[in-house]
C-alpha positions in Angstrom: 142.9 176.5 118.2 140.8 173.5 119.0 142.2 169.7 117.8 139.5 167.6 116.5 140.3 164.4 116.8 138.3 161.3 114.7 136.6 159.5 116.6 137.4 155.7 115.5 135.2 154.1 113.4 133.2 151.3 114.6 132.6 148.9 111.3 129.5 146.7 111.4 128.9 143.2 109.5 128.9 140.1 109.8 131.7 137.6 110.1 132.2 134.5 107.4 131.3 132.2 110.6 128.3 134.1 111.7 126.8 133.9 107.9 128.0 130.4 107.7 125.8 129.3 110.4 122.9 131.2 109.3 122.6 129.3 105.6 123.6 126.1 107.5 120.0 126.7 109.6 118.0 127.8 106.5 118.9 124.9 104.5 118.3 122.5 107.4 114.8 124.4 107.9 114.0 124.5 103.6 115.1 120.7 103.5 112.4 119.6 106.6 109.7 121.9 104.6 110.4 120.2 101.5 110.2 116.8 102.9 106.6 117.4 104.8 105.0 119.0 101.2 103.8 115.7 99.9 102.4 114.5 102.9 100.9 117.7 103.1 99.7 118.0 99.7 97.9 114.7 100.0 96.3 115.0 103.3 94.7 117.9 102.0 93.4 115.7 99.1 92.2 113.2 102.1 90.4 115.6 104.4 88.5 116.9 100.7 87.2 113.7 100.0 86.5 112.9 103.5 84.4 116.4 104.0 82.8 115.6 100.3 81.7 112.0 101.1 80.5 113.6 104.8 78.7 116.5 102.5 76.8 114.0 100.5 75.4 111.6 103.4 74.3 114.3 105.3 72.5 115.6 101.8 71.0 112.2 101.4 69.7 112.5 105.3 68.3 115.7 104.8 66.3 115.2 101.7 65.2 112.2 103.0 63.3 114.2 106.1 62.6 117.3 103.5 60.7 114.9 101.4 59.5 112.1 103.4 61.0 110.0 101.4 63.7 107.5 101.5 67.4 108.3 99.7 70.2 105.9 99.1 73.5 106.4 98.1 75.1 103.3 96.2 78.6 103.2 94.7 79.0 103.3 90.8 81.6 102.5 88.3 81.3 106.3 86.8 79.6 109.0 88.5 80.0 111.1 85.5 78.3 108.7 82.9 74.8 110.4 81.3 73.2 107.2 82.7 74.7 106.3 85.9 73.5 103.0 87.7 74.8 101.4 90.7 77.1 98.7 88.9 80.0 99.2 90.5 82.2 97.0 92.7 80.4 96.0 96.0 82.2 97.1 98.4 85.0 100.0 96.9 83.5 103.7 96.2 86.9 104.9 94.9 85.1 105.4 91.1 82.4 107.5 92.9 78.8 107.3 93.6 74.7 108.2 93.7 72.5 110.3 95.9 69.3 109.5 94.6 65.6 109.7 96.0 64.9 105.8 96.4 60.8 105.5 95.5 61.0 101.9 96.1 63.1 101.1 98.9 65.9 98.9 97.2 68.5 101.1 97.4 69.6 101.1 93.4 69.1 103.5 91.1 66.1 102.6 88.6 64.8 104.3 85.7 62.5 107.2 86.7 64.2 108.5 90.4 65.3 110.9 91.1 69.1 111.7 90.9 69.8 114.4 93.8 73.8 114.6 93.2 77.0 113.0 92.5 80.4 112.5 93.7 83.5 111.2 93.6 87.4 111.2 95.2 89.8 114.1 93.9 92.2 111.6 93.5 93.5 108.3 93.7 91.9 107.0 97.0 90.3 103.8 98.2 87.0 104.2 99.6 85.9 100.7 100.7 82.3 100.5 102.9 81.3 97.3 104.7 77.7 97.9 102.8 77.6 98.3 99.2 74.3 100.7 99.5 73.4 102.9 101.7 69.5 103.8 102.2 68.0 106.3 104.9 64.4 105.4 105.8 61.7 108.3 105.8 62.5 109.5 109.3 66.4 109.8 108.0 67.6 106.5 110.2 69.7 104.3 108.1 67.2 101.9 106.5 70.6 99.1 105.8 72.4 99.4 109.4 75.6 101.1 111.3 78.2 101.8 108.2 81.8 102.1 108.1 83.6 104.0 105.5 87.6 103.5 105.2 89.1 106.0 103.3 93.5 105.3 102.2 95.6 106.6 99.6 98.8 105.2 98.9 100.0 105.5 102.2 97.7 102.8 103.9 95.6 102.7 107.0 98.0 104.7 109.0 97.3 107.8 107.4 93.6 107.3 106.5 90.3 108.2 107.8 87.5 106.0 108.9 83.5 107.2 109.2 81.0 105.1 110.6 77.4 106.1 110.3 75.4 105.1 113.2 71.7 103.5 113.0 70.7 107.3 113.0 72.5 108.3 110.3 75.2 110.8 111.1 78.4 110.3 110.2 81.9 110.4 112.9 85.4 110.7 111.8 88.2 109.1 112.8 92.0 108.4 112.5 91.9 105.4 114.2 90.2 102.6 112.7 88.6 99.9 114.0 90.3 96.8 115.1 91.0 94.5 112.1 89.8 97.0 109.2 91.2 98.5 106.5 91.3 99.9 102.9 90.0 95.6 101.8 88.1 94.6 104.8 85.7 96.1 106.4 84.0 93.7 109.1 84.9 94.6 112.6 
């Protein structure tokens, strides 16, 4: 007659320690993810409004050359309004502003243009421009001169974007922003 013997049981688990240890890393790891969302959250909102503004100079270039004739985009208090006009406040784009075929060169939007599009921020951003207006001339060179745009949320300078359109029109992007600029001054 053959003895079986048992052969011992091995029991698997974790121990209180190792567990211990693995919540103390997930709620280290949760609390850095939490803390980054916002920031997240709004430089999404800031690369949006930087790839809309972007979007609508480049429209303004390319229906200038389509048409052979010149486009501005000006700044207005309400991009939205049935009647827009470029009324707004010199400098600051943050209500929105005009793409508009320019017939007569002055870069504001009179009675009988053409209105090509609209635009405006997602949300609470400062979009200050060292022009108020910008035109593109017939061969889609900036009629008014090199441009800079500073875009900043709440969060100032340090975690906005600055595009400067050159005499030819085409917009760069940037982090860095030009020596004594920001979201109120725009002379270099």
């Amino acid at each position: 007659m053959k003895i079986l013997l048992a052969k011992p049981c091995r029991h698997g688990g974790y121990t209180l320690t190792e567990m211990l240890i693995v919540i103390a890393i997930g709620a280290i790891l949760t609390g850095l993810a939490v803390s980054a969302f916002p920031n997240l959250s709004k430089n999404n909102h800031m690369i949006g409004d930087v790839n809309t503004l972007v979007g609508h100079v480049n429209l303004a270039r390319s229906e200038t050359i389509k048409r052979n004739l010149p486009t501005a985009l000006c700044q207005t208090d309400d991009s939205q309004a049935a009647t827009p006009d470029c009324d707004g406040i010199a400098a600051n784009w943050a209500n929105g502003w005009l793409v508009f075929v320019d017939d007569n060169g002055n870069q504001t939007f009179d009675a009988g243009e053409f209105l090509i599009t609209r635009g405006s921020p997602s949300g609470s951003i400062d979009i200050v421009v060292s022009h108020g207006e910008i035109g593109f001339a017939n061969d889609g060179f900036l009629a008014t001169g090199s441009t800079l745009f500073n875009l900043c949320d709440d969060r100032g300078i340090n975690h906005g974007r600055q595009m400067s359109l050159s005499i030819t029109g085409r917009p760069e992007i940037s982090k860095t922003f030009v020596a004594n600029t920001d979201c109120t001054d725009t002379s270099p």
